[in-house]
N, C-alpha and C positions, 0 to 999 in steps of 0.2 A: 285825537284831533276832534276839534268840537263839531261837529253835526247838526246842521239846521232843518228841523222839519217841515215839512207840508202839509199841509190838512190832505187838501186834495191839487193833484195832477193830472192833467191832461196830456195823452199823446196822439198828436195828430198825427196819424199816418203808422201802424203796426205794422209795420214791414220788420225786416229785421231788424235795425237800426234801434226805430220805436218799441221793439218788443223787448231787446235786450234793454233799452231805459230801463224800461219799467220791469224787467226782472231785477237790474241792479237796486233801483229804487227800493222794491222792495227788501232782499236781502239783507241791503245796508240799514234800515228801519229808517229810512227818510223820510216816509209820507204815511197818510193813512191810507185815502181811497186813490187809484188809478183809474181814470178815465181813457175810455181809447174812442178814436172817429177816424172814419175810413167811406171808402167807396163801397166796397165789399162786406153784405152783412155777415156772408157766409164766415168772411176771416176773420173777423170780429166776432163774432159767434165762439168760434174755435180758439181763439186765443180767450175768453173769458174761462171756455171750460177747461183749458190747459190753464189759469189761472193767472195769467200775464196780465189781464187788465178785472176791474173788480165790476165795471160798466163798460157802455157804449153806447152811443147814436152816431145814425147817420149825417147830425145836421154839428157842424165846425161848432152855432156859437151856442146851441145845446151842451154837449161837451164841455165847453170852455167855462159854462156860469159859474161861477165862485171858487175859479181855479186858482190857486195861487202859483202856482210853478206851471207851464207851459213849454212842453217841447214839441216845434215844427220838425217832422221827420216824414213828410211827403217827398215823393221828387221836387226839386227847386223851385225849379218851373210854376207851380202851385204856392208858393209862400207869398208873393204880393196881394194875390188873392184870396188867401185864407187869411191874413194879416187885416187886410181892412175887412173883412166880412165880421170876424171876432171884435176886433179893437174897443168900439162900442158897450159890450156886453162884459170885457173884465174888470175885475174890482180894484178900486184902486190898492197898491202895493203888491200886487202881482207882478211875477217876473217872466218874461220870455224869452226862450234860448232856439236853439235848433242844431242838428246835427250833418247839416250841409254844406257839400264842397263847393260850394262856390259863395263867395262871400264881394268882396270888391264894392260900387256903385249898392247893390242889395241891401249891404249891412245899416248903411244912411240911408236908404228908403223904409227899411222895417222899423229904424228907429223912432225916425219921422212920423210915422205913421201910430206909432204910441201916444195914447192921450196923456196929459197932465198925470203923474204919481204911477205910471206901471212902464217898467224897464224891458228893454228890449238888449240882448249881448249875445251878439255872435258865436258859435262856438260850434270847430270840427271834428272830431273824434276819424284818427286817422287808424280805425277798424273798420273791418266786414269780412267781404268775401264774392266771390260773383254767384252767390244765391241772393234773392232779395225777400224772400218770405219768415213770418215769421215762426214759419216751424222749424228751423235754424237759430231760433234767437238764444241767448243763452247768458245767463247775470254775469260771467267772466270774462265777456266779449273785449271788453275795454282795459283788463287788465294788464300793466306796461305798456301801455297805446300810448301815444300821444296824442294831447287833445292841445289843438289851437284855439285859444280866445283871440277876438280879432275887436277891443275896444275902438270908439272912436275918441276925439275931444270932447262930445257930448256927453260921453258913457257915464252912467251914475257908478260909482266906487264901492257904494257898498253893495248893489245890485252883482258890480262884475266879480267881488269878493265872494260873495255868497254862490254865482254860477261856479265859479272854479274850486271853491269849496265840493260842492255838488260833483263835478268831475275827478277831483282826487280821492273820494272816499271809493269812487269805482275801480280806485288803481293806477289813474292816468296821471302820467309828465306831464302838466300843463303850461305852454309856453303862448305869450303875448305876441300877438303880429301883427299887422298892420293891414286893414281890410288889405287891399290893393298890390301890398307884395305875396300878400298869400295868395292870390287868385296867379299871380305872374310863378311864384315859387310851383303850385300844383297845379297849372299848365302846364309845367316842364317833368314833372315827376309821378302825374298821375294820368291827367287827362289826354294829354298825346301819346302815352304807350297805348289808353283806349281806344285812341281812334286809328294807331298803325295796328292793335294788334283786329281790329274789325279789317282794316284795308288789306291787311294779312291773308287774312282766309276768303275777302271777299276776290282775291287775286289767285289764287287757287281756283278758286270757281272759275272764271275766267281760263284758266288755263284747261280744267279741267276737273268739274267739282267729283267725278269716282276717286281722285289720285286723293280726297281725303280719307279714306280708308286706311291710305297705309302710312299714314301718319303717327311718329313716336313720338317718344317722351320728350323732346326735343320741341317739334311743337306743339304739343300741347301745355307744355309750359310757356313757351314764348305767347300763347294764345290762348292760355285760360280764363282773363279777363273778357275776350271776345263774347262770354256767356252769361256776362253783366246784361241787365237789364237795357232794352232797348232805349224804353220812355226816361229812364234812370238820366242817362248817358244823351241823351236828347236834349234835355234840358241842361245839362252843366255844358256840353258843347254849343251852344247856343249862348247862354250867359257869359262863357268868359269867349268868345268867340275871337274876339280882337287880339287876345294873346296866343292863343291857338293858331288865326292864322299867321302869325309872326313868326310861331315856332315850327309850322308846318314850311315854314319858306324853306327855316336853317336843317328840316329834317331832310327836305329833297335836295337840297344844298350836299348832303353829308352822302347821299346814296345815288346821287348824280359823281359824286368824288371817284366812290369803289367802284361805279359805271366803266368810267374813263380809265382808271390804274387796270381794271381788268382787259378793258379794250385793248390796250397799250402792254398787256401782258407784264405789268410792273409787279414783278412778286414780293421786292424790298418794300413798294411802295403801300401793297394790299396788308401786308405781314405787321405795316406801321400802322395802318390805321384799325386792324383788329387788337395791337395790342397797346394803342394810346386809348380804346375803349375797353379792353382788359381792366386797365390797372385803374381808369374809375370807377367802376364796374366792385372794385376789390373794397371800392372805400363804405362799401353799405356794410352796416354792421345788422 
């Protein structure tokens, strides 16, 4: 497969996400130098001598000068604001990507916000983990992942060619979607398990927060997400907000249901609704 290189890379935000780029980056021989910016000089520090990034500053458009590839890998929440801080100072035929879930109304503000000749293209890499640092990061993160490109009308072709390029030499199924169903698609499949499995344990505490000591496998599976990053999960709860609360209705909706069958001591009825979410349950591969 042909491989397009980079001079130099920038990644904003070395968390995991941005760490594993820029291991895969390397590995695959895509660029020369890697740039990292963050908040933290300490973890930028540590990821240079771990050899993750080849530089760093503290300042977005330091970083950014004579970047030709650009990956946003901050919490979301921060991409409007890193977006026009930078904008300015890229050269032209520079490409900008990111690796955030949340995309929708965003994807047309980041675009927009690109001057004349430097491309902006959405893009989610459906990896990680609920660690978010990047002493977890690892260059095979993304391998068999699916990564969504989320083009618009505006998208440049050869810009979106070339990001998706860039994502399948790491390994990924890259598949096209459409800002606005993706935000509605992972409301339903990512962001609202995050926010029952917080309400989870935050209702335990409530009950009784000792009784989490004797807690199994059980849940700490249904509740390992819970240990996702606060500020992380902050900001995508927030942006797709308007889908989440739609889907939050149909969630109290469905535990309002087992409510009432249990009140009502209906066993046919309980037995039906654990096993019509069985056999979706079965369909993830």
């Amino acid at each position: 497969m042909h491989k397009q290189p980079f001079n130099k890379v920038t990644v904003l935000g070395v968390g995991l996400l941005g760490a594993s780029v820029a291991l895969a980056l390397r590995e695959q021989g895509l660029c020369g130098a890697i740039h990292g910016y963050g908040r933290t000089e300490e973890n930028l520090r540590q990821a240079m001598e771990q050899g993750i990034i080849d530089n760093y500053s503290l300042d977005a458009r330091e970083a950014c000068e004579d970047a030709d590839l650009v990956f946003l890998a901050t919490p979301v929440g921060l991409f409007r604001g890193i977006a026009g801080e930078i904008k300015d100072i890229l050269k032209k035929g520079a490409l900008v990507t990111d690796v955030g879930s949340v995309k929708g109304g965003l994807v047309y503000e980041l675009e927009a916000l690109m001057p004349e000749g430097i491309h902006y293209i959405g893009s989610h890499p459906i990896a990680g983990s609920d660690s978010s640092g990047a002493v977890d990061a690892r260059p095979d993160l993304f391998h068999n992942a699916r990564c969504i490109v989320t083009p618009t009308p505006g998208s440049d072709k050869k810009a979106m060619e070339r990001i998706i390029s860039v994502w399948k030499s790491f390994g990924c199924t890259v598949e096209l979607i459409d800002p606005f169903r993706h935000d509605e698609i992972y409301a339903a499949v990512s962001h609202l398990p995050h926010l029952a499995a917080y309400a989870l344990v935050n209702t335990v505490d409530d009950i009784n927060a000792d009784y989490i000591s004797f807690a199994g496998q059980g849940f700490k599976d249904t509740t390992r997400i819970a240990l996702s990053s606060p500020e992380i999960w902050r900001d995508i709860a927030l942006l797709n907000r308007d889908n989440l609360i739609k889907f939050l209705g149909l969630l109290k909706g469905n535990l309002e249901k087992i409510e009432t069958l249990l009140k009502d001591s209906d066993a046919a009825g309980t037995a039906g609704e654990f096993a019509k979410a069985q056999e979706l349950r079965r369909r993830i591969k």
